[in-house]
C-alpha positions in Angstrom: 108.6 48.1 145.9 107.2 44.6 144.4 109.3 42.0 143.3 106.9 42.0 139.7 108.6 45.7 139.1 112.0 44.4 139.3 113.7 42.9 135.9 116.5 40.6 135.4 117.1 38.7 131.9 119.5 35.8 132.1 122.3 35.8 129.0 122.3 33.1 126.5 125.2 31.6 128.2 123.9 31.9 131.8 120.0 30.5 130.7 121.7 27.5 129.6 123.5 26.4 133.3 121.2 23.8 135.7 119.2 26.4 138.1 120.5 25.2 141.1 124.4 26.9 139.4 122.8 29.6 137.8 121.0 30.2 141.3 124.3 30.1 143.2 125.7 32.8 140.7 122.9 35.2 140.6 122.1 34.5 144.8 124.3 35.8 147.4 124.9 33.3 150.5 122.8 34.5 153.2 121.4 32.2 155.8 118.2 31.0 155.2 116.6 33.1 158.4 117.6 36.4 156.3 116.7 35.5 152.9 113.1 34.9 155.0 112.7 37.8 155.7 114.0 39.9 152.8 111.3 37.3 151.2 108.7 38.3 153.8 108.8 42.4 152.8 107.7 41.0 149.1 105.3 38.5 149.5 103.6 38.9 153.1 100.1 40.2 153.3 100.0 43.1 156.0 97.9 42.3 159.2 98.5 38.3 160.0 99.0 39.3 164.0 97.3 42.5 164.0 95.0 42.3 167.3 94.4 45.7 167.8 92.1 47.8 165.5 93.8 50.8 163.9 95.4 53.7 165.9 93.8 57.2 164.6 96.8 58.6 166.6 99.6 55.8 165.1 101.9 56.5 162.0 100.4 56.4 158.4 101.5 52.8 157.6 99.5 50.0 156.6 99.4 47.6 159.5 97.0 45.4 157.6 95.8 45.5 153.5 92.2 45.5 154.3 89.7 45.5 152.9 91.5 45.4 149.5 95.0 43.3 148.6 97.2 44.5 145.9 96.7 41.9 143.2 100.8 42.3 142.6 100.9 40.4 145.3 100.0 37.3 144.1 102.2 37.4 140.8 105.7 38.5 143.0 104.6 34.7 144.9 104.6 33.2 141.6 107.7 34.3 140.4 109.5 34.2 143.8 108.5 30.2 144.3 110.2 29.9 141.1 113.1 30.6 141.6 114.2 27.1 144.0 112.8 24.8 146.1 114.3 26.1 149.2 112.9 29.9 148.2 108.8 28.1 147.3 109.2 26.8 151.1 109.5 30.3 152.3 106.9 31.5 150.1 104.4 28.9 150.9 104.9 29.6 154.5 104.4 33.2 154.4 101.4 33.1 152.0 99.8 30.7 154.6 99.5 32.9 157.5 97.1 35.4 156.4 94.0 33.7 154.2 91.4 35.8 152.1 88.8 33.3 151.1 86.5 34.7 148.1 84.4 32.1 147.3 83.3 28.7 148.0 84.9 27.3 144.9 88.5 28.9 146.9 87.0 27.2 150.1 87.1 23.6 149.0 90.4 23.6 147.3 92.3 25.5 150.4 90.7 22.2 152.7 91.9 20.0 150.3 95.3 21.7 150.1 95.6 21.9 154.2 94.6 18.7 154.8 97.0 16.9 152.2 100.1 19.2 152.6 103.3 18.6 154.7 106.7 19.7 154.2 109.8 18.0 154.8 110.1 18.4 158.4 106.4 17.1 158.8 105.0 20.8 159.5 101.8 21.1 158.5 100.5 24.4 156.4 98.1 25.1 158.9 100.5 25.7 161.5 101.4 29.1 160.0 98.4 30.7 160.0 97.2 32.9 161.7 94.6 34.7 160.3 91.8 34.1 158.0 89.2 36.9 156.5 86.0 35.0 154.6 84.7 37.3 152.4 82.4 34.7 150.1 79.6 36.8 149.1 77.3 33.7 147.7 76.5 29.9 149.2 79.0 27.7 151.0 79.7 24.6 152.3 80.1 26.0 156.2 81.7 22.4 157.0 84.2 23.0 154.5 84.8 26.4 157.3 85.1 23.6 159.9 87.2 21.4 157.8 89.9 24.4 157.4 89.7 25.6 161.0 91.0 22.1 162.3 93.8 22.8 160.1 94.6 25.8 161.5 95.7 25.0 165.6 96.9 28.7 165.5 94.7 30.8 164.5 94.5 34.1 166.0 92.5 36.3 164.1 89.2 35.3 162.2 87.1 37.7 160.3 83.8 37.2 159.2 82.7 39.8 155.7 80.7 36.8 154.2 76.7 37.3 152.7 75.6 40.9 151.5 77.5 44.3 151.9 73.6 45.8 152.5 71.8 43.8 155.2 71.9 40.8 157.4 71.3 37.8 154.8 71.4 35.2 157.3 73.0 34.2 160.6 76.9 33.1 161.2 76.7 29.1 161.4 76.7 28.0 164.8 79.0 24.7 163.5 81.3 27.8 162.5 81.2 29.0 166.6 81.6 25.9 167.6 84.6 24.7 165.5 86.4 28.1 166.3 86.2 26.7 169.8 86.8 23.4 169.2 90.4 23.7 167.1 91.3 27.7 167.9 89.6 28.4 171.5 93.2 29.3 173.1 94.8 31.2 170.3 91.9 33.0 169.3 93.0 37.3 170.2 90.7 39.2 167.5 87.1 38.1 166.1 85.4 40.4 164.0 82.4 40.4 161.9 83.5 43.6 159.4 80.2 43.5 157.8 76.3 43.3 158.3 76.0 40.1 155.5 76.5 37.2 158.4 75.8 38.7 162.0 75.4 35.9 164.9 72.6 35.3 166.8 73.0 37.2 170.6 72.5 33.5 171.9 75.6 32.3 169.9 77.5 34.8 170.3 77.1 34.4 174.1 78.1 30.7 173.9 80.9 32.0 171.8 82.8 34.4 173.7 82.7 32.5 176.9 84.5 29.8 175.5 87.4 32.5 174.6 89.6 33.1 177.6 91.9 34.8 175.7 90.1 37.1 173.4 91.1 40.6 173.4 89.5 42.4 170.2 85.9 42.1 169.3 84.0 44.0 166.1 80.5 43.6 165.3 78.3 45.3 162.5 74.7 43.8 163.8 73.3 41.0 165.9 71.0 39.4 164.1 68.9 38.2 166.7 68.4 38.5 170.4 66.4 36.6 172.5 62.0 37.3 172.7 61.5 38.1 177.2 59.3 35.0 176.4 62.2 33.3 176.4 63.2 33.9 179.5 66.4 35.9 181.0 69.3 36.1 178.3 72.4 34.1 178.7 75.4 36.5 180.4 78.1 37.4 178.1 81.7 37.5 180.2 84.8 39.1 178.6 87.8 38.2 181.0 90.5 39.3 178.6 88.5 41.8 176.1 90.3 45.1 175.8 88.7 46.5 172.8 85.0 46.5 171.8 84.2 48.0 168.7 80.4 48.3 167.5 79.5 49.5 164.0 76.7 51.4 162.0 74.0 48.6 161.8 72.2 48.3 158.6 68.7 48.2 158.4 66.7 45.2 156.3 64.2 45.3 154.2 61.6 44.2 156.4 62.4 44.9 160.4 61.3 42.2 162.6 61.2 42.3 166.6 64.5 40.1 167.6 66.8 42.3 165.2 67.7 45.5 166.9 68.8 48.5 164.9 70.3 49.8 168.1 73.0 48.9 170.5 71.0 49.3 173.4 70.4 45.5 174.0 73.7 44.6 173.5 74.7 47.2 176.2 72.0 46.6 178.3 72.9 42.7 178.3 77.1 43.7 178.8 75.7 45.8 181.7 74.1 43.3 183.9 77.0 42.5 186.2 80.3 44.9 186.3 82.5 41.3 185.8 81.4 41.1 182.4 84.1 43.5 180.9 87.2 43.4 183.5 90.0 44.5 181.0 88.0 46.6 179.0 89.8 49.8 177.4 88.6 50.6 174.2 84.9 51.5 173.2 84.4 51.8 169.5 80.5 53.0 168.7 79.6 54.2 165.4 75.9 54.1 166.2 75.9 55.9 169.6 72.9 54.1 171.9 69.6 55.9 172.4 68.7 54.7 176.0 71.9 53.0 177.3 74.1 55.1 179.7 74.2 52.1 182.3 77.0 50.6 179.9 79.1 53.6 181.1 78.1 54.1 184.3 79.2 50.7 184.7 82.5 50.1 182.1 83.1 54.0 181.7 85.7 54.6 184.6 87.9 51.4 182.7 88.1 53.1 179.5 91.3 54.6 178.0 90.1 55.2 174.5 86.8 56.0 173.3 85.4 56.5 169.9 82.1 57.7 168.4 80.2 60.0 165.7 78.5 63.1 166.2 75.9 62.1 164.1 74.6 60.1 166.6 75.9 61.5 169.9 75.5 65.1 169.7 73.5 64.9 172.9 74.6 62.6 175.1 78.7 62.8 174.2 78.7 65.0 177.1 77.5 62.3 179.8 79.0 60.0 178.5 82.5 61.4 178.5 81.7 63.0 181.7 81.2 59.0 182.5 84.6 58.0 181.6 87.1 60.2 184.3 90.2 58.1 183.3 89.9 58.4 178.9 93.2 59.1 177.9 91.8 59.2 173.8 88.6 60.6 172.2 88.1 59.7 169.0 85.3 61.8 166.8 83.9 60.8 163.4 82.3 64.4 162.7 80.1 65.2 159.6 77.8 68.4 159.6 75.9 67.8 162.8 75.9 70.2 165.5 77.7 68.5 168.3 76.6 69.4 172.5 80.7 68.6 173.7 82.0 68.1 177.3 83.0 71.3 179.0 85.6 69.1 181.3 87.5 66.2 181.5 90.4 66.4 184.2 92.4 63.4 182.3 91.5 63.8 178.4 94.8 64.2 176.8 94.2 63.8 172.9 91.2 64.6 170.6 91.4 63.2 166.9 88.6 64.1 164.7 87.8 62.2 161.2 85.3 62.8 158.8 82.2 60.8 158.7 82.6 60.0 154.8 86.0 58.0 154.3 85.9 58.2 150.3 87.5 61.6 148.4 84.9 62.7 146.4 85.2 66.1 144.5 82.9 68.8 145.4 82.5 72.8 144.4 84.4 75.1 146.8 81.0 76.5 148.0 79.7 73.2 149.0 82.8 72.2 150.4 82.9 75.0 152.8 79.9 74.7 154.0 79.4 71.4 154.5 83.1 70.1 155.6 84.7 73.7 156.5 82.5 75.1 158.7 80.9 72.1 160.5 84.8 71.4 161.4 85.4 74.6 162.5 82.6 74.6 164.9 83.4 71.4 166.7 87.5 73.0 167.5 85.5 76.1 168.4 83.4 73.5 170.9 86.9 71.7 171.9 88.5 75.0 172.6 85.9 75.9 175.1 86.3 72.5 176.7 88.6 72.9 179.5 90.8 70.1 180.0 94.3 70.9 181.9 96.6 67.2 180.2 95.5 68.3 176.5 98.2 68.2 174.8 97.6 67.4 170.9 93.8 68.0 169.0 94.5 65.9 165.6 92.4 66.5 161.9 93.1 63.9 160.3 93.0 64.9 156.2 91.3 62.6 154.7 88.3 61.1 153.3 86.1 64.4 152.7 88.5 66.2 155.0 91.6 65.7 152.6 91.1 69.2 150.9 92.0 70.8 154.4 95.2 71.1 153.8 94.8 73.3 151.2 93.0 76.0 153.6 96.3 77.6 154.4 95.1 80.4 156.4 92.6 78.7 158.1 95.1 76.0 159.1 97.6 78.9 160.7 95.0 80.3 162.4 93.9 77.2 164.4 97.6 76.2 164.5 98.5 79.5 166.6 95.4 79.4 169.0 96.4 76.0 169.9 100.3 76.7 170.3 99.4 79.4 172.5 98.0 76.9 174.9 100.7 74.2 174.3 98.2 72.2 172.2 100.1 70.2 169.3 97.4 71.1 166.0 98.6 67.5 163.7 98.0 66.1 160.8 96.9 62.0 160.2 100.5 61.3 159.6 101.7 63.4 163.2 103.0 66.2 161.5 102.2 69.8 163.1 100.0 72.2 160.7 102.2 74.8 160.7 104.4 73.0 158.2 101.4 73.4 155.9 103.0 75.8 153.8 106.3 73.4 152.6 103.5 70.8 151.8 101.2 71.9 149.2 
């Protein structure tokens, strides 16, 4: 619950006391460390030391508020920094570690904020964060970027939605790369360019990542340039630390040209040169399954845990592939009406979660819905029932998106929830809960 839905009106008598008495009245003496974090459930945005993408397989809760903030949020700050000097401290703090810049008119005045404040025990502002998400959709200043990143000696997560929602505008500043490594090179865990508006350049990105050594999650949309062979051999991306890779659907401009790739294969090709490249490796996030590429898993596939995909692009290779990854604990399907070709083994596959391919409800006629959600889903749990795989042990729908009308389908629900009880296979919900509970939750 916000602080904004709460209400409290002083008495005549009470409004006219100095606030720091009226505060002791209304207050009860806690030490400051407690009223922190009672402070903290109100006014912190979700998501400031979130490294790891989201779980399909983890609890319903919101373990970051992206891509969208509650604009509550903001107004429960305001009225919770007025209430003493002592409780603005704590609030300006918390506010600080997670930044959503919006614009470039936002930009300036958060450097000249940064680089002015202090507080009393000569802590800087900057020295709380630890995450910062630039979403400016027009022109900026990129070395006002710089001028906030030397503020920030901590950061640990930076995320890149600038330019476009549609196509790749224009390239990620290189003085952006470089004064990421320059003022956050040792704390930086998570780098992720959530949309296609300001993709780097393969060569910069290169230069980039090397100069992490401790970088563990990385999320691209598009490259938005790589390297003509007249140019000679491309510069070798190495990953010491990377545990999670996570490629997206790439958009495609207006006008393709020769050095953007609408594919992955390059980038795979180029991460499959030399097996060092990707030591820790083990998550593979690709939404835009690669046409030519199996030497990335013939390479990297042994070192993956968890790996995640769509039918709509892998309905014929899913098989090798998985068959290329003998130690995946996880498979992760975003299914939409395709057909899908699925493995017929896997000695160590242990959970399946399927999503849908389209995230948003939308309403359709129960005709429609049954043949273009219903019955594609059934036919990929028909596909995973043939697959044998001895350490199954849960297959997960996860009901939402277009698939949120599945639990409604009561008897088709009980049915699949019996043929995989008989087998000892858990049939679950997204929040973990079994199917045959369906009935108590209409």
């Amino acid at each position: 619950m916000r602080f904004s839905r709460l209400s409290w009106r002083p008495s005549r008598r009470s409004s006219e006391l100095p606030s720091e008495e009226l505060n002791s009245l209304l207050l009860p003496r806690l030490p400051t460390e407690i009223w922190r974090k009672v402070i903290g459930y109100t006014v912190r945005l979700a998501g400031a030391n979130t490294i790891e993408l989201d779980d399909p397989f983890g609890p319903p809760h919101w373990n970051e508020e992206y891509p969208e903030i509650d604009m509550g949020l903001f107004f429960d700050r305001r009225s919770l920094s007025l209430v003493c000097s002592s409780w603005r401290d704590v609030v300006t703090e918390i506010s600080a570690e997670y930044i959503v810049v919006y614009s470039a008119k936002q930009l300036k005045r958060l450097v000249k904020k940064y680089e002015s404040h202090k507080n009393t025990n000569g802590k800087k502002l900057g020295d709380w964060t630890t995450r910062i998400d630039f979403k400016i959709l027009g022109d900026y200043n990129h070395w006002h970027v710089v001028r906030l990143l030397r503020c920030t000696p901590k950061l640990m997560i930076y995320t890149n939605k600038n330019g476009p929602g549609d196509s790749p505008g224009k390239c990620t500043p290189i003085e952006v790369l470089k004064g990421l490594i320059s003022y956050c090179a040792d704390t930086l865990r998570r780098v992720e360019w959530s949309g296609p508006g300001e993709p780097p350049r393969f060569q910069d990105l290169a230069f980039f990542c090397n100069h992490l050594p401790n970088l563990v999650t990385l999320r691209l949309m598009a490259v938005y340039s790589y390297p003509m062979p007249e140019h000679g051999a491309p510069p070798i991306l190495v990953l010491p630390t990377l545990k999670t890779l996570s490629l997206g659907i790439i958009p495609e401009p207006a006008e393709l040209q020769p050095e953007y790739a609408v594919t992955w294969d390059p980038l795979l090709r180029y991460l499959s040169l030399h097996p060092s490249q990707l030591p820790a490796l083990e998550r593979f996030d690709c939404d835009l399954f690669p046409l030519l590429t199996m030497s990335f898993f013939d390479m990297h596939g042994h070192k993956l845990r968890v790996f995640r995909t769509t039918t709509c692009f892998a309905d014929a290779s899913l098989p090798e592939a998985v068959a290329a990854c003998p130690n995946l604990h996880h498979l992760v399907i975003s299914h939409g009406a395709e057909v899908v070709a699925f493995p017929q083994y896997h000695p160590k596959l242990q959970k399946i979660c399927i999503l849908p391919s389209i995230e948003v409800e939308v309403g359709i006629p129960q005709k429609i819905f049954d043949n273009a959600v219903m019955s594609p889903l059934d036919s990929i749990l028909k596909a995973v029932e043939n697959m044998t795989a001895p350490c199954l042990s849960e297959v997960r729908v996860r009901n939402s998106g277009a698939f949120v009308d599945v639990i409604h389908q009561v008897t088709w629900l009980n049915y699949w929830w019996r043929r995989w009880n008989i087998r000892g296979i858990q049939f679950r919900d997204k929040a973990g809960t079994s199917y045959d509970q369906v009935k108590d939750r209409k």
